[in-house]
Structure formats: C-alpha cells, structure tokens
C-alpha positions in Angstrom: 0.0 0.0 0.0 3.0 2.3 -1.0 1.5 5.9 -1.6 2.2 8.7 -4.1 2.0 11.5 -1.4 5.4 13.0 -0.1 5.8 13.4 3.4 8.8 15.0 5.4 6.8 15.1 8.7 5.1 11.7 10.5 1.9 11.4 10.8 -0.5 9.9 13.9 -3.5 7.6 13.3 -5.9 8.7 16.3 -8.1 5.7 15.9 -7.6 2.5 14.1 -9.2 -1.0 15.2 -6.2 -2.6 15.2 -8.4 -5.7 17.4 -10.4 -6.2 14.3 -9.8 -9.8 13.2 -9.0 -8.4 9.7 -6.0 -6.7 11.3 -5.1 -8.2 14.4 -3.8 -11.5 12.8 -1.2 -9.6 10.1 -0.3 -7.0 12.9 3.7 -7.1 12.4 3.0 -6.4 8.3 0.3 -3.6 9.3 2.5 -1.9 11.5 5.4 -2.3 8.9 3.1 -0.7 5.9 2.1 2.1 8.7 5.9 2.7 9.2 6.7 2.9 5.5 3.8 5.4 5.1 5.7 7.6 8.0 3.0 6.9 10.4 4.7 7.2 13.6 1.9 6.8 16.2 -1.2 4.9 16.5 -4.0 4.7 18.7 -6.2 1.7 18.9 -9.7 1.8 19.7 -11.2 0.7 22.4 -14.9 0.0 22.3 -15.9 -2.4 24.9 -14.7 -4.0 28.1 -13.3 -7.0 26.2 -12.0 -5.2 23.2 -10.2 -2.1 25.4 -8.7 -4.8 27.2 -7.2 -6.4 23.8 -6.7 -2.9 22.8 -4.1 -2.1 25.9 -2.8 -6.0 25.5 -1.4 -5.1 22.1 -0.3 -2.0 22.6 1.7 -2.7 26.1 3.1 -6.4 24.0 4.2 -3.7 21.0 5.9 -1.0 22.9 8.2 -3.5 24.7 9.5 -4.4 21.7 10.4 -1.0 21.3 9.2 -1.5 17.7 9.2 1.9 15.3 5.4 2.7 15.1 4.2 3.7 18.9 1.1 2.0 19.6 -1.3 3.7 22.3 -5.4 2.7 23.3 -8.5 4.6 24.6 -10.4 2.3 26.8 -14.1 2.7 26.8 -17.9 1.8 25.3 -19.3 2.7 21.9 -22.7 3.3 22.2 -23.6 0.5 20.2 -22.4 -1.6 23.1 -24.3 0.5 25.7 -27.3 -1.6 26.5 -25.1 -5.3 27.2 -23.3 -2.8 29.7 -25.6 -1.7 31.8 -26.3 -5.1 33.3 -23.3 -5.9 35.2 -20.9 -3.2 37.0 -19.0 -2.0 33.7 -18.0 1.3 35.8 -15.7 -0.4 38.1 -14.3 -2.4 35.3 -13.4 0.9 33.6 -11.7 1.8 36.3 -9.8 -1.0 37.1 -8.9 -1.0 32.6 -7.8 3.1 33.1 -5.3 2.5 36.5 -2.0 2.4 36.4 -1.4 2.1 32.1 0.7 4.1 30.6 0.0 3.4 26.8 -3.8 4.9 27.4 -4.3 8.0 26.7 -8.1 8.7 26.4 -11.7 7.4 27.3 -13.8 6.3 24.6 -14.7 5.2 22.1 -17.9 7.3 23.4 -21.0 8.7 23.0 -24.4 8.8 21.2 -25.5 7.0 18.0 -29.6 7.8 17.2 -28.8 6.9 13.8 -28.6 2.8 14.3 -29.6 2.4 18.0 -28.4 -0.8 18.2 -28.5 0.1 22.1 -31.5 1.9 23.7 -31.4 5.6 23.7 -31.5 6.0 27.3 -28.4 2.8 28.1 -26.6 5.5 25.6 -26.9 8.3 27.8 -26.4 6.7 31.0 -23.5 5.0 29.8 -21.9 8.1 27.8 -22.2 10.5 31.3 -20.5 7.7 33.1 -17.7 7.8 30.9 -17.7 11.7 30.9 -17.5 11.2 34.3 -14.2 8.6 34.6 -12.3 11.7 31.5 -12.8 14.0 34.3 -11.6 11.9 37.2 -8.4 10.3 35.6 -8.2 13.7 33.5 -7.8 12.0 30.4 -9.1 13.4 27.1 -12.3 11.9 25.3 -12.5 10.0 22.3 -16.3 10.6 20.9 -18.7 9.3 19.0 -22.1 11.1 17.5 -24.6 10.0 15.2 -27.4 11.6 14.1 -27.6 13.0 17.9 -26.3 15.9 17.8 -28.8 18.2 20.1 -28.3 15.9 22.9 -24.7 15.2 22.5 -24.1 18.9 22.6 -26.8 19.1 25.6 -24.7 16.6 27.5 -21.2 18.2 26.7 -21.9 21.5 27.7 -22.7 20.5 31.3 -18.8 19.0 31.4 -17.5 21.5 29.8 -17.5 24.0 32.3 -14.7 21.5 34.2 -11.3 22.6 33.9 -9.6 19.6 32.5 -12.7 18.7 29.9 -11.0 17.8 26.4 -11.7 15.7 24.0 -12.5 14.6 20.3 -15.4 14.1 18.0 -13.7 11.0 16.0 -14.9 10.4 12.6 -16.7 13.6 11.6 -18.4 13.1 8.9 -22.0 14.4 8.1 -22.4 17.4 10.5 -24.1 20.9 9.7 -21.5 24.2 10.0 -23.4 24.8 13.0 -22.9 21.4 14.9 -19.1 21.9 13.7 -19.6 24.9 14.8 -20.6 24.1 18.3 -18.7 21.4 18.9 -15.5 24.2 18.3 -17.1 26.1 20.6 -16.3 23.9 23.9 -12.8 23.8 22.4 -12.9 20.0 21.2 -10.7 18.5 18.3 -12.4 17.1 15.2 -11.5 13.9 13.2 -11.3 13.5 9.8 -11.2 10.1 8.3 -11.5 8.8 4.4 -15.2 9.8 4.6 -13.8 13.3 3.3 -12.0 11.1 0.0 -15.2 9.8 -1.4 -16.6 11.8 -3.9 -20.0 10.2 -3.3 -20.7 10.8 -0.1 -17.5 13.5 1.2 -18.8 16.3 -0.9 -20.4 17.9 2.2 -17.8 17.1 4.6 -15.1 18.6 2.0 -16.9 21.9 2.0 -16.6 22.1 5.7 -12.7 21.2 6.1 -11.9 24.9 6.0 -13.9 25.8 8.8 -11.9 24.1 11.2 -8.8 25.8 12.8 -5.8 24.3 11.7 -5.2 23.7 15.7 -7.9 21.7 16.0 -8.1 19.2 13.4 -6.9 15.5 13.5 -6.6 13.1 11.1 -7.5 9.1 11.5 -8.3 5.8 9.4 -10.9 4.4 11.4 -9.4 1.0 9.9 -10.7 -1.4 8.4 -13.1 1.0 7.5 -13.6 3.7 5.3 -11.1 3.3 2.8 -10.2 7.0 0.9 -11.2 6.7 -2.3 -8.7 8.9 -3.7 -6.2 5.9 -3.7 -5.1 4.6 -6.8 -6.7 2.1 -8.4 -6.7 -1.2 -7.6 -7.9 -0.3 -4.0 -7.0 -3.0 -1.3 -9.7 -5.0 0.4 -9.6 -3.0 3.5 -8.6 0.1 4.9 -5.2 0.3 7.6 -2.9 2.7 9.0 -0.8 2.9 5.9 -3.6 4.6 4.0 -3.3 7.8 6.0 -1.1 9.6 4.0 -4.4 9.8 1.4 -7.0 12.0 3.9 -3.7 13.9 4.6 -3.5 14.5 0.5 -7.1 15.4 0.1 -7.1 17.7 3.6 -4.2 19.9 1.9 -6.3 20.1 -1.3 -9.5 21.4 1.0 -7.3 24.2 3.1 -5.2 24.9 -0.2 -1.9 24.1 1.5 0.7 21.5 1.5 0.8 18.0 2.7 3.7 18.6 5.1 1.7 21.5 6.9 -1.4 19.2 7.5 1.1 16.9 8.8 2.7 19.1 11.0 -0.7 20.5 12.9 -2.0 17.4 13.2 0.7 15.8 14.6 1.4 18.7 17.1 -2.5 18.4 17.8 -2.4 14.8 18.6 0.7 14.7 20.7 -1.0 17.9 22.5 -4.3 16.2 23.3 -3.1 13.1 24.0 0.4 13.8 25.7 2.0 11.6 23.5 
C-alpha cells in the first residue's frame, strides 16, 4: 500500500481497530506498511470492556518491543455496546482498565449514536455520562462518537465542559451541519477526519466544511478497516489500515489549499498535545 504523497513530517492515526480480526492476525505487516507510510503513532480503539482490554494488551506487548510505530489505546464503550453494559458493574471495570497504564491515553470510544440504536437511547446516555464522568476523574481526554444526535450530545457536553480539564475529540466527523461543527468548536474540542472526506460520493459535504476548522484543532485518523479514501489509486485493497493515511492527509491539503507537510505538522502537534503523547 505504498503511496504517491510525499511526506517529510510523521503522521498519527488517532483511531484505528487494530483488534479487528482483519488486522489483528497480520499486525507485524500492518504496522510495517504504517511505518513505511511515516506513520509514527497509532491509537487503537477501544470500544468495549473485552475489546479495550485487547486494545491495551497489544499496545503494552508492542511497545516493549520498542518497535518503530508507537502504539497507544483509549479504553471505553461505543454506544452500540451500551445496552449489554448496563447489566453488570462495567464502571468499576473501567476503572480497574484506566489504573495504572501508561500506553492509554483517552476514554472512549464514546457517545451517542440515534442513527442505528443498536442500544437503547437512554443505556446510551447513562453510559456516555459515566464515561464523561471517569475523562474527568483520571483527567484523560475523550475520544467521541455522534450519530445523528447531535442536540443531545451537545446538551450533555456542555454540562462537562465547564470542568477545567474537559478535552476531547469528536472521532470520525463526517455528516455534521457548519453549526454542529460549529458548536462542537465552541467547547474547544478536536475534530476527526477520516477517508469519509475522500469519497466523492458521499464526502462532498464534509469537504466543504474542512476549512472551517482551525488548523489547531483538526486530527486526522483511518478508522481502519473501515472507510477506505477513495482517492487511492486504483486497484484499492480490500480493506482500509494505517498505511492509507497519507491519502486524507492529501485530500485535507487540497481542501485548506496548503501542502501536505503543513497538514502533517498541525496534526501531529495536535495529537501529541491532546493526548500527551
């Protein structure tokens, strides 16, 4: 997955699903594609008990092989994992997952998705505030998730964000009004950019938006194996994976009309910022 973009600066992959069987079981040739594609850090995703708990496994197992591509992990619940949460104590397990590791560096993945609700509105919320909660406590930043939820995701974030360490990201922005971008800027949170923004079929929007967020605020991410950028040359590989990151970087200088090396450098200062990296 060699790339046509020239880089000087690395780059940092603030979510991949690096526990995804489709990646998990290649992992040394991933992380060696990643390297080659001057990807210096990556963050796996955490998104459950079970999978934050695979997520720090690999991480900790990588980084003692002092290997060249850092490997770090958020530990948390997507909301589509809410509802089989709520029956058993999942808060003290989170705690338990967020003591004493080095190689985490945010909670999440969290937050509200209306769009699916493969978990009951209210398990969303219930969960989501709990996690709010433990980002305040162990004063880590969040790693966030929204889907067509907007009003109430705002409605919930603008209670924490009157704490002093509250900082976060919206991961994967991808079909948000200027005014939810807007908003979301507004309590000082990062955004995410993933492929989504290289597919002419459904990025349009998205693209259109890119320059209205602040160069200090924007982050770039795979979201692998998903959400391939179509702006690859052809043929594209079955999945998506940390190597591919150079291509949102490509199509991100083409939206602010800069060069590739400048995205590259803000978002790597961002991500090392937000996530003391």
């Amino acid at each position: 997955m060699a790339t046509n973009t020239t880089l000087t600066n690395s780059l940092i992959d603030i979510g991949a699903n690096l526990t995804h069987k489709s990646l998990k079981h290649h992992l040394p040739l991933v992380l060696q594609r990643a390297n080659n594609a001057q990807v210096s850090h990556i963050i796996i995703t955490g998104t459950s008990i079970s999978g934050s708990r695979e997520a720090i496994d690999i991480a900790t197992r990588h980084n003692q092989e002092q290997q060249n591509v850092k490997l770090y992990s958020t530990v948390g619940i997507h909301p589509h994992d809410a509802t089989r949460h709520v029956t058993y104590n999942y808060r003290e397990q989170l705690v338990k997952l967020l003591t004493g590791n080095k190689n985490i560096v945010a909670v999440g993945e969290c937050g509200l998705d209306f769009d699916r609700n493969f978990s009951l509105p209210d398990d969303q919320r219930s969960v989501f505030n709990t996690q709010l909660e433990l980002a305040r406590e162990f004063n880590l930043p969040l790693f966030m998730h929204e889907r067509s939820a907007s009003n109430d995701m705002l409605s919930i974030l603008e209670k924490y964000s009157q704490h002093e360490n509250f900082h976060g990201v919206i991961h994967c922005f991808t079909n948000g009004t200027l005014d939810v971008l807007q908003k979301y800027l507004s309590l000082n949170l990062y955004i995410g950019i993933t492929g989504w923004v290289c597919d002419d079929r459904r990025g349009k929007d998205l693209a259109k938006l890119i320059p209205h967020i602040p160069l200090d605020r924007l982050l770039i991410e795979t979201d692998a194996p998903f959400l391939l950028p179509r702006n690859m040359p052809r043929p594209w590989p079955s999945q998506n994976e940390p190597s591919c990151l150079p291509y949102v970087v490509k199509k991100l200088a083409e939206c602010y009309s800069v060069s590739v090396d400048e995205i590259a450098k803000h978002t790597t200062e961002n991500a090392k910022k937000l996530f003391k990296l």
